[in-house]
N, C-alpha and C positions, 0 to 999 in steps of 0.2 A: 315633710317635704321642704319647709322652709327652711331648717336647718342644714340639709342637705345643697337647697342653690344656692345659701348664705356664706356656708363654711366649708365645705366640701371638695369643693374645684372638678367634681363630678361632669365624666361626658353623657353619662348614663343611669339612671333613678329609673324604679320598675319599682311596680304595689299590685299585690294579688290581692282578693278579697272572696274568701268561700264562706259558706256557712256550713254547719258542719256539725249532727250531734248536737243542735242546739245552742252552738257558738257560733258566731264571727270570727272568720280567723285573717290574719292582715299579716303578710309578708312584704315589708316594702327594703328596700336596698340599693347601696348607689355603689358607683365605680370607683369612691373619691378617694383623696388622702390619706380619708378612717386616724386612726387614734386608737392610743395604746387605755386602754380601759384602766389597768391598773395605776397610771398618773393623769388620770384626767379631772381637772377642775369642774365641779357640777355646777357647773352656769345654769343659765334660770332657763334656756332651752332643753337639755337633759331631764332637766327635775319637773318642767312642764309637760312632760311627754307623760312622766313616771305619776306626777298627779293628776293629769287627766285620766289615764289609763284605771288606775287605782279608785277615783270616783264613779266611775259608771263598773267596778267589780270585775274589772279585768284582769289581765297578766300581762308584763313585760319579759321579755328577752333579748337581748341585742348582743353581738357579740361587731367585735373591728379589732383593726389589726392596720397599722403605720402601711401607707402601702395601699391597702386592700379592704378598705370602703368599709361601708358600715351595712348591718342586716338586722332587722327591727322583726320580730315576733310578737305578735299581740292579738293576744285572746279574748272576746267579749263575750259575755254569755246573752243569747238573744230570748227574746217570745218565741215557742214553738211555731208561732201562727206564718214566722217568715221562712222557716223551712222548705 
């Protein structure tokens, strides 16, 4: 989300969050500028996402597009007990 109000120029950010099969699953997405994935500089926001994600045994996805904002996929594996 901070990357998003920081860099983005976003009218609109929305974050879903189900659990699901034992995971967390987090769709967050904004309206912004987005960015072409294949030249982008992994600044220490990018890669802060991808090691947090990566430390609690999760998954990333994101795809953006110059234009057409950015969409974050990311999967947590929870405790049955939050089901």
């Amino acid at each position: 989300m901070n990357n998003s109000a920081q860099h983005s120029k976003a009218e609109k950010i929305e974050a879903f969050f189900r659990i699901e099969h034992g995971f967390l699953k987090i769709n967050f997405s904004d309206n912004g500028v987005g960015f072409n994935i294949d030249s982008i500089s992994h600044g220490m926001g990018l890669e802060n996402i991808k090691n947090r994600v990566r430390l609690i045994k999760g998954e990333l996805e994101f795809s953006s597009m110059i234009g057409n904002g950015v969409n974050y996929k990311i999967t947590i594996p929870v405790d049955k007990k939050f089901e």
